[in-house]
C-alpha positions as CSV (number, residue, x, y, z in Angstrom):
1,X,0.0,56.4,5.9
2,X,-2.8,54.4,7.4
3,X,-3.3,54.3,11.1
4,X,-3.3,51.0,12.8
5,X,-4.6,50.8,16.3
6,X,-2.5,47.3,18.4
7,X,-5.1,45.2,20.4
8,X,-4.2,42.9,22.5
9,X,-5.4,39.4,22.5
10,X,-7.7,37.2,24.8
11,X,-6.2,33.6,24.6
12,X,-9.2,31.7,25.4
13,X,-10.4,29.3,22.6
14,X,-13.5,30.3,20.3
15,X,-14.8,27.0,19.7
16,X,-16.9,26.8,16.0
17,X,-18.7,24.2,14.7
18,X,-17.2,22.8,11.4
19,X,-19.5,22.5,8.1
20,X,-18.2,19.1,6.9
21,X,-18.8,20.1,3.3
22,X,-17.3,23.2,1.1
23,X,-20.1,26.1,0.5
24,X,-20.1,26.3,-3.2
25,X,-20.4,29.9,-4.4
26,X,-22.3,29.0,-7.3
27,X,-25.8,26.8,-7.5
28,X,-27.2,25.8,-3.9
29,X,-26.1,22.6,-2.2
30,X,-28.0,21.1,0.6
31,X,-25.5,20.6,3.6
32,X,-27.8,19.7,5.9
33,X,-26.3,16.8,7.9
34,X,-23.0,17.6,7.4
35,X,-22.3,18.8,10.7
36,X,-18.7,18.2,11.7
37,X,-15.9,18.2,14.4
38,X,-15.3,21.5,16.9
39,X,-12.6,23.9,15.2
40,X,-11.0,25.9,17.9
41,X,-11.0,29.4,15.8
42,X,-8.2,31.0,18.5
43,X,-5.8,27.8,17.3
44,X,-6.1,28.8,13.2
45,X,-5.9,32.3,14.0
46,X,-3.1,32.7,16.6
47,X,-0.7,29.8,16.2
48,X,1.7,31.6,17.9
49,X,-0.5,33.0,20.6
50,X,2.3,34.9,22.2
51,X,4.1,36.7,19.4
52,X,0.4,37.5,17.7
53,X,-1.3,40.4,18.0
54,X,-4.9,42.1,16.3
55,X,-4.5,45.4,14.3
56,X,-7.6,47.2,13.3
57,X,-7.2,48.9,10.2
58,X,-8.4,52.5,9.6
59,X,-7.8,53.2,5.6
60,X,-8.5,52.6,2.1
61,X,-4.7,52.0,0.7
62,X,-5.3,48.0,1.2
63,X,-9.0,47.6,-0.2
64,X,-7.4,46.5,-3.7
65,X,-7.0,43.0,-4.8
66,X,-5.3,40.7,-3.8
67,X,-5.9,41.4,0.1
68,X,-9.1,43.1,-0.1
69,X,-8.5,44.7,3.5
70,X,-11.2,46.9,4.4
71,X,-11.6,49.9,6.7
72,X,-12.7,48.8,9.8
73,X,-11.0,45.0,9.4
74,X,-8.9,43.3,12.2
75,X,-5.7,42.0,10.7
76,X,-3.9,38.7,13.1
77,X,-0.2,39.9,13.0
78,X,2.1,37.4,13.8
79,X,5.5,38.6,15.0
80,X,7.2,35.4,14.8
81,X,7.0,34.8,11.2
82,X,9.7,36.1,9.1
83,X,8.6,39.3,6.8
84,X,9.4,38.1,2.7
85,X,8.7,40.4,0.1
86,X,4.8,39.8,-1.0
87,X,4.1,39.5,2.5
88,X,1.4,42.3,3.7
89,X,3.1,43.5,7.2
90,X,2.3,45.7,9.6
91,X,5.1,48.4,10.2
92,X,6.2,51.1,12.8
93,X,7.3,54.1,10.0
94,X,8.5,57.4,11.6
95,X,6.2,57.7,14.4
96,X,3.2,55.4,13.1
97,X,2.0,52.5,11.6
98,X,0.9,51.1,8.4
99,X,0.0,48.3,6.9
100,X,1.5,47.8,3.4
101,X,2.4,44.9,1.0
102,X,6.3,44.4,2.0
103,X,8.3,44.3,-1.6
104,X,12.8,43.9,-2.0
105,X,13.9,45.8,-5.2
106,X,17.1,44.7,-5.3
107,X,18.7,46.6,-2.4
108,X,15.4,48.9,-2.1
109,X,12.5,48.2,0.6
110,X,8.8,49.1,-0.8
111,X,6.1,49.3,1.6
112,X,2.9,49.0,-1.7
113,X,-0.2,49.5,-1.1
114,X,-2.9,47.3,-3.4
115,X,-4.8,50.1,-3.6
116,X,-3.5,51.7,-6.7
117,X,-5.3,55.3,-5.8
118,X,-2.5,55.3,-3.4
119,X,1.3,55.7,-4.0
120,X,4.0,53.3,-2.6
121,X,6.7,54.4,-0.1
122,X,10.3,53.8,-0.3
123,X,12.1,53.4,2.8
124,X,15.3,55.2,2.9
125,X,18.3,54.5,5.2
126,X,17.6,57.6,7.5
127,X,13.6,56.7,7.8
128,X,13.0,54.7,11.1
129,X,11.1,51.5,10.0
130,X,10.9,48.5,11.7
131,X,8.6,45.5,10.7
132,X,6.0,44.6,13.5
133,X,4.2,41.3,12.1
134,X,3.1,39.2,9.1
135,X,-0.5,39.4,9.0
136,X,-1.7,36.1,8.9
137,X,-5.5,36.6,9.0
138,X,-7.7,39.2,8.1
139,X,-11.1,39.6,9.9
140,X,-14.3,42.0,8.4
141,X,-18.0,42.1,9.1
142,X,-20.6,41.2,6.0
143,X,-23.3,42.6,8.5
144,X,-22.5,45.5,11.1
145,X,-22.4,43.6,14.6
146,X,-20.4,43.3,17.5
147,X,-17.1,43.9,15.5
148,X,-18.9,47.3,14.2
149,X,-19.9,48.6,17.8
150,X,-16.7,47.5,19.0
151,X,-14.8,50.0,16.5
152,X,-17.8,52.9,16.2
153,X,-17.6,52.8,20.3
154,X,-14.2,53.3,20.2
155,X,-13.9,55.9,17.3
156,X,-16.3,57.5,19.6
157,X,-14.6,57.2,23.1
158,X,-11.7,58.5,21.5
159,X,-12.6,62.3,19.9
């Protein structure tokens, strides 16, 4: 099982500036002028700021498509959106948590990892399982920054 460390979450807004154009990921595109309105980051990521929550992940079992969730990545959970199967949810399992792709078969619950190095877990009537969130929004570093120090600090701070 992967561990999953709950964070709180400031509600301030994190204003960005919006590129008026998409970024093609192809051939250049000069987007100079193109500037446009404020997008208050806080609002896309916690629409429900007090049923959300940020997860930081500490495994490989979601690193395969279609989630691509890294080690290391903070994961928006959103508590008041109801869990469907395909949904990738954050879960309390025995005496931790996980974060898994939710799947129903038939009268059986799945928690699937996309990472198929890794097995999927039945949950069984007797296990203790209880779905925490929906993650909504998944947040990784291309370049080690703040987000990096943030987790090495704490990895460190807590051995």
């Amino acid at each position: 099982m992967d561990d999953v460390e709950i964070l709180g979450v400031a509600h301030e807004p994190v204003w960005l500036i919006e590129c008026d154009t998409r970024v093609p990921a192809g051939f250049p595109s000069p987007a100079a002028d193109y500037a446009g309105e404020k997008v208050n980051l806080s609002e896309i990521l916690l629409p429900h700021p007090d049923c959300t929550y940020l997860a930081r992940v500490a495994g490989e079992s979601m690193a395969g498509p279609p989630s691509h969730i890294p080690d290391g990545a903070l994961l928006a959970v959103d508590c008041a959106i109801e869990a469907r199967s395909g949904h990738v949810i954050v879960a309390a399992v025995e005496d931790g948590f996980t974060v898994k792709r939710l799947e129903y078969r038939g009268s059986q619950i799945w928690l699937v990892p996309d990472n198929p190095a890794f097995p999927p877990r039945q949950i069984h009537e007797q296990d203790r399982f209880r779905v925490w969130g929906v993650v909504t929004h998944v947040v990784t570093e291309l370049i080690h920054g703040k987000l990096h120090q943030h987790v090495r600090t704490r990895n460190v701070m807590q051995a």
